[in-house]
N, C-alpha and C positions, 0 to 999 in steps of 0.2 A: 402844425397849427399856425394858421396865419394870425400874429397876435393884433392886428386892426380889426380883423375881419371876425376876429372871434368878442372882439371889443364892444364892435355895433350890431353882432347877430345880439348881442346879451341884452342891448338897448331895444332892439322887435321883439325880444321876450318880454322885454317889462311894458310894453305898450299894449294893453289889453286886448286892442282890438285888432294887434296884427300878429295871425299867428301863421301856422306854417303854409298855408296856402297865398294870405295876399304877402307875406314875406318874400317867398317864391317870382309873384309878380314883382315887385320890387327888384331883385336879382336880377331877373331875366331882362328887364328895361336899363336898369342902371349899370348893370357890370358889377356891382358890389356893395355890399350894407352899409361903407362909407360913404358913398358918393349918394345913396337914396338917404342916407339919416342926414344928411345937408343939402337935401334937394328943398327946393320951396314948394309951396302949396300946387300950383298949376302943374307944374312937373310931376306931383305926386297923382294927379289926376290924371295924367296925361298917362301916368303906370298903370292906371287901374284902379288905382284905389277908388270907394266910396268916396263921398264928401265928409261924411260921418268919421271913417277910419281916417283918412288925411288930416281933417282939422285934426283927431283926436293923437297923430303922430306928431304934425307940428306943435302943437302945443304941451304937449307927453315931454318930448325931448327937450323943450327949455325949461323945466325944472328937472329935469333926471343928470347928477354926477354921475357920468357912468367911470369912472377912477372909483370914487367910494367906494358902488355898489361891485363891482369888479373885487374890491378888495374885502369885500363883508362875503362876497359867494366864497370867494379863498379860505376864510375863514373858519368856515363851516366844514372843511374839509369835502366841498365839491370842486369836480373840475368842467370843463367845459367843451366838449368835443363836435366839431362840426361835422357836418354833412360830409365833407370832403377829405378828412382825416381818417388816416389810416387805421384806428382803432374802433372807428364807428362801426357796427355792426355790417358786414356785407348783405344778410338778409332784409333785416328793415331798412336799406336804402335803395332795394329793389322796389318797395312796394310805391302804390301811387300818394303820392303828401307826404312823404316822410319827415320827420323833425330838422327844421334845418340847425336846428342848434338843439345836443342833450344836455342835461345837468346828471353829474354821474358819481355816488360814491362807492368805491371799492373798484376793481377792476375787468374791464371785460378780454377776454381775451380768444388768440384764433379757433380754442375747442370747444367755445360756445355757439360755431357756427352749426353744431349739430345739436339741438334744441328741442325740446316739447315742452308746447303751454299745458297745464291742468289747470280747471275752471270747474266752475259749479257754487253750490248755495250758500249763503251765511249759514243755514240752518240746516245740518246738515243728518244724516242718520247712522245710525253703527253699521249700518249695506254701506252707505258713503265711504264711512271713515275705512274700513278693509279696502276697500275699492282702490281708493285714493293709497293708502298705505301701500298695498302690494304694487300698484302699477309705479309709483314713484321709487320706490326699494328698488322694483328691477330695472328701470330707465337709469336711474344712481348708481347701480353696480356697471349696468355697462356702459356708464359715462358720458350719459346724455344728459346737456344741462338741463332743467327743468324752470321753466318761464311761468311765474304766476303773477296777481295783482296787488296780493300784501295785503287783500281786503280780510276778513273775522270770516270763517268756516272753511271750505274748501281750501280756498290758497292759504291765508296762514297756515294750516296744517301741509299745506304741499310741500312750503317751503321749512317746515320743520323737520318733515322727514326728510326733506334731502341733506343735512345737518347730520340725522345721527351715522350717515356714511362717511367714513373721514375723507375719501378722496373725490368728494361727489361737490357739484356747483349748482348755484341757483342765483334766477335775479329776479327781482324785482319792481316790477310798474307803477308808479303811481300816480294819481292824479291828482297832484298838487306839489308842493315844494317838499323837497327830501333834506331840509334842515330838520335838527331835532324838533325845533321848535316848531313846526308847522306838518311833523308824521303823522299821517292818518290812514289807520286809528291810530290814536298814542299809547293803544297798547301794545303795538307791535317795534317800538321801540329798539328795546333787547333785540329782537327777531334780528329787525334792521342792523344792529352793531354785530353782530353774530356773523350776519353774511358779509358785511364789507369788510370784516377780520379776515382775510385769504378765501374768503368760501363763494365769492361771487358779487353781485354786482347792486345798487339799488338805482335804476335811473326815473328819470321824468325832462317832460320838454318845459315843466312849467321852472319857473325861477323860487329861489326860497322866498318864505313867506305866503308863496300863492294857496290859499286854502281851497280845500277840497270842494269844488262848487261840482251843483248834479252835473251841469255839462261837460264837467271835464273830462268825467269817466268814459263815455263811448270813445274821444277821443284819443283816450289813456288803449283802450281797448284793440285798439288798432294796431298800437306799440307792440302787446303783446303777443297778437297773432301772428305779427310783425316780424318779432324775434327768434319766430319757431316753424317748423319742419313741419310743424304738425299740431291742433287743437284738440284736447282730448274734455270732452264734456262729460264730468259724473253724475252731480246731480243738480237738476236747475227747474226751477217753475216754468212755466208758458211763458212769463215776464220777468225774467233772469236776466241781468244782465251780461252772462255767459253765454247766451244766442247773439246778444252783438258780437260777442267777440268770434262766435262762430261765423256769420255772415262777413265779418270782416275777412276772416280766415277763406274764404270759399272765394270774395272779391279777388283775394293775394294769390289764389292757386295753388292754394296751402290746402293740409288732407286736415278733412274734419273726422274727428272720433268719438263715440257716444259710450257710456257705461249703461246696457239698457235695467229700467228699472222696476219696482212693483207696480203693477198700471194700475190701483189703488191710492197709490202716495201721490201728493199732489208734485214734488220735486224730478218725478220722472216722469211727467209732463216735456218738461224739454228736453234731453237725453231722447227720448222714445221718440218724438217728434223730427226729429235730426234723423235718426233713423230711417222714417218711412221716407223724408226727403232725398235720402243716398248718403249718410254717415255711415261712416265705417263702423257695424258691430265690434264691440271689446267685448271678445271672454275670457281673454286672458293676457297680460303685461307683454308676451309675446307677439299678439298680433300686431302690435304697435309697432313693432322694431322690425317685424317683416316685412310692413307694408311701406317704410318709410326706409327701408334698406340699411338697416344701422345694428345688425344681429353682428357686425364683426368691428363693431366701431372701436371696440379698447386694441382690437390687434393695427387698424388704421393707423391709432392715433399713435403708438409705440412705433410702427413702421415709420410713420412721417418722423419721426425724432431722430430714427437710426439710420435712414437713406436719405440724403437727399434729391430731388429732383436731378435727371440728366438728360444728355442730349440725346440718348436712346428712347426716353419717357416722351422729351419734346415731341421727335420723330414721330412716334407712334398716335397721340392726340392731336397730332395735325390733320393725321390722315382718319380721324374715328371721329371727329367733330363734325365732321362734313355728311357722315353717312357710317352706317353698319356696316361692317365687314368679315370676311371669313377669314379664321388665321393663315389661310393660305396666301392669299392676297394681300395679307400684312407683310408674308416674309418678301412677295414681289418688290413689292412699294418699299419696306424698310431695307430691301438687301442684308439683312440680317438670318442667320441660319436658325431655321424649328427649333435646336437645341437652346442658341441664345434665347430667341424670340418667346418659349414657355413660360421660363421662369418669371421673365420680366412683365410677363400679362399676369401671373400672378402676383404680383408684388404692386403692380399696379390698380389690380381688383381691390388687394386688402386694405390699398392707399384711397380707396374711395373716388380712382381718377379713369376707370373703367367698369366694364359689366358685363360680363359672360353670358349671354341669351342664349345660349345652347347653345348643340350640332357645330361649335367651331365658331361661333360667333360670339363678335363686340363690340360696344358702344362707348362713345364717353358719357360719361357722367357729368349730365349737365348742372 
């Protein structure tokens, strides 16, 4: 972490009207959030900004202590992780806008890279609640983080059962400041202290204090589908805000997932609708894990711990990045013999860093 740079992304957070897009511009004109938080007005125009957003930076930043307010985020037990830091999420910084600065409490870490969002309604039904319960159960047993938005029905309950697994992770979106004081809802509180206790993570782009305003949420929404491998929709109205997050997820090139529902209940309206559009039917916790390639993820994630990377793995995704190949033409290319060259595709396959297409054939894993 660059501690300047992490100083004045914190100062575009608290400028209301510069968020991760004209922040962005700023970066890409100036070189860095120091040199645009002290640029003058004409310059800031000359970045792009509005006149609206400019004046309202110039004049933002001469009343803003960013020392204090730097040292009240500390307080709170948030920390502050940029774009370019190694612990930012690899997935949401693929997608387009991503947060150039997170607010983050508890811990995210590299086996959250394998992720499922669950979504769906505040108001939810006993179809729901099984739904959500088994598919979460079985994503937690095989050690898929589970990404939800901390909102009252589906996600709180998401993120409850990923809890009663001891060894299971879950984070949390939200749209607004992740002090206690500004958690919303505030009934989820507990929930929040519960996950940042070893169990996972609670982030948001906005800064503490910032309360949950309606627009925050699609934008919150984008985190989430953001975070994840895959959006799984249980039950949602026509006007859910679990279809932005779906559309988000479809923008990202991320797999959408539907719970299909009673086509009497108004809540599987959206779930059924995802469907005829080309959502993935869910009949069962499994299809998730097949279609997102994560049916061997707890043996991955043990293998990565117990081998590390070498220069026979290098050798091998050098040559499977480029193109498919037959293992015959692996043994040409690597000079390695069939007998070496087996084992190590599969050690490779369960490390999630190839993919056996049949008939002798392999790919990396993009």
């Amino acid at each position: 972490m660059d501690s300047q740079e992490v100083f004045y992304r914190l100062g575009f957070a608290l400028i209301p009207q510069i968020g991760a897009g004209r922040g962005r511009k700023l970066l890409n004109f100036f070189g860095s959030a120091q040199k645009a938080w002290k640029a003058d007005y004409v310059d800031l125009l000359q970045a792009g900004l509005e006149d609206v957003a400019a004046k309202e930076l110039a004049a933002g930043r001469k009343l803003l202590d960013l020392g204090k307010k730097m040292t009240e985020v500390k307080s709170f037990g948030i920390r502050l992780v940029l774009l370019e830091d190694e612990e930012y999420p690899k997935l949401l910084r693929e997608i387009y806008n991503p947060p150039l600065l997170l607010f983050v409490r508890g811990q995210i870490i590299d086996a959250d890279h394998y992720a499922v969002a669950i979504v769906g309604s505040r108001r939810f039904s006993e179809y729901g609640r099984q739904a959500t319960a088994d598919i979460v159960s079985h994503l937690a047993e095989n050690q898929v983080t589970v990404v939800s938005g901390l909102a009252l029905g589906i996600d709180s309950f998401a993120h409850q059962t990923v809890l009663k697994n001891p060894n299971a992770r879950t984070i949390g979106v939200l749209g607004c400041g992740i002090d206690d004081l500004t958690i919303y809802p505030s009934e989820n509180k507990n929930l929040v202290h519960r996950i940042i206790e070893g169990r996972g993570a609670i982030v948001s782009e906005y800064p503490p204090g910032t309360p949950p305003l309606k627009q925050h949420f699609p934008a919150r929404n984008r985190i989430v589908s953001g975070l994840s491998q895959g959006v799984v929709v249980v039950e949602a109205s026509s006007t859910s805000g679990s279809l932005i997050t779906a559309r988000h997820a479809l923008e990202q090139g991320r797999d959408v997932f539907a719970v299909p529902g009673n086509i009497y209940h108004k809540n599987a309206a959206g779930p059924n609708s995802l469907i005829k559009l080309g959502a993935k039917l869910v009949e069962k916790p499994e299809d998730i894990l097949e279609e997102l390639d994560l049916r061997q993820l707890s043996n991955r994630v043990a293998v990565q711990k117990m081998i590390p990377e070498n220069l026979d793995e290098q050798k091998i995704l050098s040559f499977l990045e480029i193109e498919q190949l037959h293992i015959d033409r692996l043994v040409e290319l690597s000079k390695l013999s069939i007998n070496d060259l087996n084992p190590l595709l599969v050690t490779m396959e369960m490390k999630g860093l190839v993919r056996d297409m049949g008939g002798g054939n392999y790919i990396a894993v993009r």
